[in-house]
Structure formats: C-alpha cells, structure tokens
N, C-alpha and C positions, 0 to 999 in steps of 0.2 A: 926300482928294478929296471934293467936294460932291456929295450928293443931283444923280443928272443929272436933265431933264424927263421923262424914259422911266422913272426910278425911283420917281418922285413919282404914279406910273400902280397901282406893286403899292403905296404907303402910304397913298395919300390919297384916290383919287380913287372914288368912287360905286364897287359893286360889280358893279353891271348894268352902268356904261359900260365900268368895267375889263377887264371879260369880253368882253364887244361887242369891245372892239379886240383885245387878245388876240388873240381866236376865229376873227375875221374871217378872217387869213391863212392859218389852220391849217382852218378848214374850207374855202377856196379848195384850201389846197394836198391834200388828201385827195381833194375832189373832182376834180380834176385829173387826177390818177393812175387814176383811174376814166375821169373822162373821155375822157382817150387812146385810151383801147383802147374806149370807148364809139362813139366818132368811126369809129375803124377799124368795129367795127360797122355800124353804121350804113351807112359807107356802102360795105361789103362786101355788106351787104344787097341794095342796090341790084342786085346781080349775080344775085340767083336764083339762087347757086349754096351750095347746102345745105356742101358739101364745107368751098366758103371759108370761109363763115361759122361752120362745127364748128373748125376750125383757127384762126383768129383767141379764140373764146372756151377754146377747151381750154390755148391760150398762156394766157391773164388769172395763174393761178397764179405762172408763171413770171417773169413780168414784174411781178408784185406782190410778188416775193419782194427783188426791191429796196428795198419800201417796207420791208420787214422790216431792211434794212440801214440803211437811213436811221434809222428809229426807234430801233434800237439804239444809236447813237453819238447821234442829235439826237435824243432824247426823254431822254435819258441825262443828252446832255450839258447841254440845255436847265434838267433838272431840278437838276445841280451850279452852273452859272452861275446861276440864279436864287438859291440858299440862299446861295452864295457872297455875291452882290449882297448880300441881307439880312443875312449876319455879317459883311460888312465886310472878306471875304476876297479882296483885288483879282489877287494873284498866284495862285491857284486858279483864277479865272475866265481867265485866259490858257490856263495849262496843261491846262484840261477841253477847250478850244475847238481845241488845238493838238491833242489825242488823241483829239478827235472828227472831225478833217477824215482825219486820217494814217490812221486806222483805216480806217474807209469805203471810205479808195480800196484800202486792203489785201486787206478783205475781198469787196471788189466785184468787184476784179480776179481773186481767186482762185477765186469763184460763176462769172464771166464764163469763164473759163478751162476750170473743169470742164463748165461746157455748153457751150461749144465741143467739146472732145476728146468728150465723152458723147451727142452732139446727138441723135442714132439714138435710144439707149436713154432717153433725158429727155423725148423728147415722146412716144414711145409710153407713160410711167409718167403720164403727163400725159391721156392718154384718147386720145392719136392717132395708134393702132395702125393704125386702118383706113387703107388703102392710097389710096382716095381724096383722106383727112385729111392722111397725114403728110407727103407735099410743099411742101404747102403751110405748115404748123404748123414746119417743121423751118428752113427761110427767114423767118419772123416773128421765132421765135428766134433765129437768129444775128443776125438783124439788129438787132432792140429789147435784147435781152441783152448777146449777145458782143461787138459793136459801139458799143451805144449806152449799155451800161450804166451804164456812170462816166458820163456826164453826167446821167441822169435821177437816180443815188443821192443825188451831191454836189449838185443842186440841189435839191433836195429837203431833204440835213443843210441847207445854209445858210438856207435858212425856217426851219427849226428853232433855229438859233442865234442868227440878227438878232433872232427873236420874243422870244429869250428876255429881250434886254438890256431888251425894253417899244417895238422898232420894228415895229409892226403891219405900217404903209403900205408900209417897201418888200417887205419879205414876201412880202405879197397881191401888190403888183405884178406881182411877178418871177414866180410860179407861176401868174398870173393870163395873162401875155403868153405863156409855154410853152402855154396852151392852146388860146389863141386863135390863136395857129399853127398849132397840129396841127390845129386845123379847118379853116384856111385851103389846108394844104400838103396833107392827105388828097386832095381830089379832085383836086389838080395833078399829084399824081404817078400817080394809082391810075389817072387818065382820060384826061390831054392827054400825060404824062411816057412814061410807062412807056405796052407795045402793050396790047392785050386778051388778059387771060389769066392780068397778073402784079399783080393788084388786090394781092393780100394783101402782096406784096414794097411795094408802092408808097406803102401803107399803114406796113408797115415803117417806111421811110425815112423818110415825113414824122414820127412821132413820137418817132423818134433826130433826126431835124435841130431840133423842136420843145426838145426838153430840150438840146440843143445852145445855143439861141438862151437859153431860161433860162439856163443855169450861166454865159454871157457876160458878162447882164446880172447877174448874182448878183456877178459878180467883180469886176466896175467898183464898183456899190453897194460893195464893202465896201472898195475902191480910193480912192473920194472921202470912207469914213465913217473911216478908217484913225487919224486923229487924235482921233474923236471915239467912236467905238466901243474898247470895253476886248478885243475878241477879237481874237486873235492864233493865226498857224498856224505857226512857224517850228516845224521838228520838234526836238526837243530829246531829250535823257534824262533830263531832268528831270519831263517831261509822265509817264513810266512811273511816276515816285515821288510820294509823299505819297498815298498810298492816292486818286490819279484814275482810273486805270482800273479797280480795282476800284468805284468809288462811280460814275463812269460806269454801269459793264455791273452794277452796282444795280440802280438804277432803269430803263436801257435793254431787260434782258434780257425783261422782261415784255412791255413792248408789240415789242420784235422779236419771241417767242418767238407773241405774237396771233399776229402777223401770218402766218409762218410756219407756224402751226398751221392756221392757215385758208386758205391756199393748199394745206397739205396736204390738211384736208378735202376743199376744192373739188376736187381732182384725184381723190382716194378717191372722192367724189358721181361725178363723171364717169365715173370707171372702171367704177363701177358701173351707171351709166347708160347706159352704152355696150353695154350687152347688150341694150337695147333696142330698138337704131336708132339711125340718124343723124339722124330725124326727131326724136325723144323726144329725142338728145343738144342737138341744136340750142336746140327748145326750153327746156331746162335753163340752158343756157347762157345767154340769152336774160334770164331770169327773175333769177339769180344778179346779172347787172349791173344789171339797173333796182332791185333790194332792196340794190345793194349802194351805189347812191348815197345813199340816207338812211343806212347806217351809217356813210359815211362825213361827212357832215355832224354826224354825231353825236358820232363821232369825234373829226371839226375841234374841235368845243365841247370836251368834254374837254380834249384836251388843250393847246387854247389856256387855259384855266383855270389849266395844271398851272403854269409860271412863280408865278402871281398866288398857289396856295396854298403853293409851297416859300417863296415871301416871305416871308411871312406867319407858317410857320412856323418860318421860319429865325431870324425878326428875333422870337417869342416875343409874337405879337399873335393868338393863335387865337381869340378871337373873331372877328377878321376871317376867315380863315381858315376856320373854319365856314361864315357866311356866304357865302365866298365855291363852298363842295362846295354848298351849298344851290342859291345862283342857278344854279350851271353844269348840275344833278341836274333845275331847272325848264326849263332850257333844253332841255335833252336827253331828254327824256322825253316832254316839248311837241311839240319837232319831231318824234319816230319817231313820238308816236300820229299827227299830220300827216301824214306821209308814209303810215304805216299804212292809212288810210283812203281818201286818193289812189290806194293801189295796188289796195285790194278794189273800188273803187269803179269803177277806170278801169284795170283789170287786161289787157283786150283789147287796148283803144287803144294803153297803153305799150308792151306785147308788139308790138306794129303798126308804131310807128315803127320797128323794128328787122326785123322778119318781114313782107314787104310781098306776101304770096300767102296766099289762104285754103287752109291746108293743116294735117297734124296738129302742122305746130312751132308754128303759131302759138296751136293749141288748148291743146298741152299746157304751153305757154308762158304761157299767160292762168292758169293751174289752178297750176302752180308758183309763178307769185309770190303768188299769194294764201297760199299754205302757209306762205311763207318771210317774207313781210312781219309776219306775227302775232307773231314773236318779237320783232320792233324794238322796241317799248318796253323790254320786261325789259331786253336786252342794252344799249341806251342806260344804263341807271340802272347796270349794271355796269361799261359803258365808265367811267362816274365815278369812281365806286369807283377802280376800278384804277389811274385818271389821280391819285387822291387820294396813292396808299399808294405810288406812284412818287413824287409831290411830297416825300412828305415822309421818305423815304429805306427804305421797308417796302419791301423786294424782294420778300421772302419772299412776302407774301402777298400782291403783284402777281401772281407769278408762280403762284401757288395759281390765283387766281381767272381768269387767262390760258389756262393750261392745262385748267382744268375744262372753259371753257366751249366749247373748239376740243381735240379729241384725247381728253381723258378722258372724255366725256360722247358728243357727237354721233356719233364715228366708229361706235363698239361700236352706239351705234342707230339706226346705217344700217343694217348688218347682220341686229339684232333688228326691227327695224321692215318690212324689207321682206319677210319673213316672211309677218307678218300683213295687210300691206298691199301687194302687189306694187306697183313703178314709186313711187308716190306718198307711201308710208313712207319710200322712203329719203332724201327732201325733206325731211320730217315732221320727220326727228328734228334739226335745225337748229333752229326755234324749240322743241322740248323742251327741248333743253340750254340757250336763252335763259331759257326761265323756273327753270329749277332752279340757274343759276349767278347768276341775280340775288336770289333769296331765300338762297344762300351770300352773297353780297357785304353784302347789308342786315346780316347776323347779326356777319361778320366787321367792318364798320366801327363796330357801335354798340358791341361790346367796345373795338373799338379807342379811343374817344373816352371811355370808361368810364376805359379805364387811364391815357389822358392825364389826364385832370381829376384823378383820383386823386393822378398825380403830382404839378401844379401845388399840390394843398392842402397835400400833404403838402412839398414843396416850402418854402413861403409859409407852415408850421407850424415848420419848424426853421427859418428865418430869424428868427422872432416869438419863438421859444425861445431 
C-alpha cells in the first residue's frame, strides 16, 4: 500500500506544521473535557448557591476519570498505530484499533457500574460528605458517569485514534461540536427545562447529551472514512494476540495512570480541604479548573506530538524525531509560562467568572490559583517527556515519571505542608512536585538519547565491520 497524504504529515512535512495539526484536535479534545464541567460551572454559579457549586466541582475527579480510560486505550492505541504506520505493519494497526474501542467500553462500563452500586460512598470519598453537598454531587454522578459515561469515553478513544492515522480536522471537529453543545444545552436545561432548584441535574444532562451528540458524529466520520481509514473495530481473538494488548497498556498505562493519579490527588486536596468550609472548599475548586485549562492545552501539545514521534522512531529517522520532542517541549512550555502569567496577573477576574459574589470563595479562589498555576511550566516540560517515552515504547519510565509527579510526590506534601503552612500548603504542594518531577524527567530523557545514539554508532560499527 502507498504512503497515504495523512502519512506524508509524520515524513515530510515541516516539524512546526506537523505538530500544529497533530496538536490542534488533542489540545481541543483536553480542553473540552475541562470545558464541560467548566460550563456546568459557570453557569451553577449563577445560582449563588455555594452547596451547588461544591458538588459540581468535587464531581470534576469523577468524571475525569473517564479521561483516564480514554488515554489508556487512545493514547495507547494511538502510540501502536503510529509505530505500526512507520514499520509497515498494516495488520497491527487493525487489531490495536479493534482492542482499543472493545476495551474502553469494558472498562467504562464496569467504572460506570461500580459508581452506580457505590454512589453514596464515591462522592462522599470525593469531598461531598457534607449534607448540603451530597444531593446534589450524588445526581451529577449518576448522571455524567453511570448514564453518560460510555459516550464521553469512546468519544474521546476515537480523537485519539482518527489523530493518529495524521486526520487532525475531523478530530478537532467532532470534540470541538460536543462542546459547543454543552454550552448551548447548560442553560436550556438548568433554566427553561428543568424548575428552579435542579441546576446541577440539568447541568448533568446537557453534558451526557453533549458527548452523546460527539460519539454520533465520531461514528458517521468513521462510517464515510471506512474505505479510506486503515482502523477497524470488529472484535476478534486475534486483537488479544501478537503482543497488542500488552504493547497497547505500554504506552496507555502512563498517561491513564496521570490521569487517575490526579483525580486522586484532586479528591485527597478536597478532602482535605473540606475541613475548612464550604467557602475555602468552593474556592479550591474554583482555582483547580481555571489552572487546569492551561494543563490541559499542554497536554493537547504533547500528545498530539506523540503519533509524529513513534513515526519517526518507528520508521529509524531520529533526527527527526528529536526535533520533532524539541518543537512540542517549545510549544509547551511557551504556552504554560503564558497561561502562567494570565493567571497571576488576572487571578481575581478569572476566579470571578465562576464566583460572581464578593465573598471568601472568591478570595480564597484568587490566592489558590496563583499557588497552583507556578507549577505549569515544569509539569508542561514533563507532560513531554512522558508523551516522548510513551511514543517510542518506554512504559517503564512513562510510568516512573507519571506517578512521581501525581501520588508519590504531591499527596505525602499535602500532608507535610499543611503542617507548616495551614489551608495554603496543602495547594503548595502541587507545583512542588511540578518542579521536582520535571528536573527527574530532564535527567531521565537525556540518558535516554545518550543510550540511543550509542546504540545507532554501534549499530552502523558492526555493519562497517
């Protein structure tokens, strides 16, 4: 089969544009998944009521813990179809695509399942113990989870998977139109739909019918690309063999394992936080989402990258391939000190859109993202890294640099930190562990490229011999 024009994207084409399209649909689709429950924000806010708006953000873990499922099979699978593309391994790139869709809905179903039956006990672990909170948090869940989860996962793997063949545009599209919805359908249901009272349920709804409307459009796309796309989901037992699902949950298990990590965090921060008030929790909450859109842009860059480097490595052109961690490491580092600066700078305001009463959420709201934005740069330069050593089949030490910087590092100095620092350490220790996981990641990739080159010479020495 010939070079398709999507492949001619990781060989040939400029390394900035390459990334540019890549990146585009992967940072849409991150931002996205933020965005939803940003929307629900937002315009929960509107209600003045502290209660709703603690329950809407103590949910965010929950409902990002799908992103963790998604990454795991599409980040996974993205990174096997890409290498595949580049060794010329056409039957591989079926069977990755067919155990990344079947997975997903296995594991989705069975998350969806246990927070159903658990619901009581999952959003009280979640920070919304308090009686005001859990009515409310306990209907956001059933309904964006148990209800709506399979469609937000699998739309989500199939951005993952179109990207990887080199289809930026429908990509972006399709994650692009699921959000544009959910802002749409938010105040239809929260205000004209549903009476006064059931914001947070209404809320709900519109962003399960939003990922609804994506995974529609995902299905058609891949309906009309069916002879011209190499992905294929017919479930087989073939897909279990030739080491795919291991080389899958490779490269997957790392950025599931973020992601997961960091929802855990976030629920540990909460819990913790929760002993402070509803006001302090609010606030928190508050903070965590407007910091958490630049890392998800950051994100996007990464791992839209990650296809263009397993290419690259696959096909034995690492020069390119260098080049290509360099431009994505400029990209990402660019944007978080960007965002960085927007957030110290205009720390109130953004807190404001969301907190629309001069009170202490909004104060303590203004004070937390300044804390929490300082890490964005480091953790950008490690989001690469990690996007790097998933491309080109390093689990291990994906998964090293995943864990450090969410679970081994942050949790322990929430604990030690608010010690010394009551309320305000326990924030603190978030960009701590950004900078001490990004100077691990610097150390751990420049060996890394140390022992490639090594290999190559020596390599390119017994060939000569």
């Amino acid at each position: 089969m010939g070079k398709s024009r999507e492949e001619e994207l990781f060989r040939n084409k400029p390394i900035t544009r390459a990334i540019l399209e890549l990146a585009f649909p992967t940072v849409i689709g991150q931002i996205i998944l933020v965005v939803y429950n940003m929307a629900d924000t937002f315009f929960v806010g509107l209600t003045n009521n502290s209660a709703m708006l603690t329950a809407v953000t103590v949910c965010m873990p929950a409902f990002m813990f799908l992103s963790a499922i998604s990454n795991l099979f599409g980040v996974g699978g993205a990174s096997v179809i890409a290498r595949s593309m580049g060794g010329g391994e056409e039957e591989r790139i079926k069977l990755a695509s067919s155990f990344a869709l079947w997975g997903t809905v296995a594991v989705t179903a069975f998350y969806a399942l246990g927070a159903y039956l658990l619901r009581d006990t999952f959003v009280d672990l979640l920070g919304g113990a308090n009686p005001l909170v859990h009515g409310y948090a306990t209907e956001y869940v059933t309904v964006t989870v148990v209800l709506g989860g399979m469609a937000t996962a699998v739309s989500t793997l199939f951005s993952h998977l179109i990207r990887s063949e080199g289809r930026a545009i429908y990509a972006s599209a399709g994650i692009a139109l699921g959000g544009v919805m959910n802002i749409a359908l938010d105040p239809l249901f929260m205000f004209k739909i549903l009476p006064p009272g059931n914001e947070t349920l209404g809320a709900a709804i519109a962003t399960s019918l939003s990922n609804l409307i994506a995974l529609i459009y995902f299905i058609i796309v891949l309906f009309v690309l069916r002879k011209k796309s190499r992905l294929r989901f017919k479930p087989s037992r073939e897909m279990l063999r030739h080491r795919v699902p291991t080389e899958i949950m490779y490269a997957g298990i790392p950025a599931c394992v973020m992601t997961l990590f960091e929802n855990i965090s976030y629920a540990v921060l909460d819990k913790l936080i929760s002993a402070h008030g509803v006001a302090v929790q609010a606030g928190v909450g508050v903070a965590k989402k407007v910091n958490m859109l630049a890392h998800s842009i950051v994100r996007g860059i990464t791992q839209g990258a990650l296809p263009l480097i397993a290419y690259n490595y696959a096909s034995g052109d690492h020069k390119r391939m260098k080049s290509s961690v360099r431009t994505a490491a400029l990209f990402a580092v660019g944007t978080a000190t960007l965002c960085m600066a927007a957030n110290l700078i205009f720390s109130h305001e953004l807190v404001g859109i969301f907190i629309h009463t001069e009170d202490e959420s909004l104060e303590y709201g203004a004070i937390f993202l300044k804390i929490l934005c300082v890490g964005g740069p480091f953790s950008a330069y490690a989001y690469t890294i990690i996007s790097f050593f998933q491309a080109v089949g390093e689990g291990k030490r994906a998964f090293l640099l995943a864990t450090l910087r969410k679970g081994f590092l942050d949790i322990p100095l929430m604990f030690i930190l608010q010690l010394l620092i009551p309320i305000f350490g326990i924030v603190a220790a978030t960009p701590a562990a950004d900078a001490v996981c990004c100077v691990t990641a610097i150390i751990m990739f420049k060996g890394f490229l140390r022992r490639l080159d090594l290999r190559k010479t020596q390599h390119y020495d017994t060939m000569e011999g």
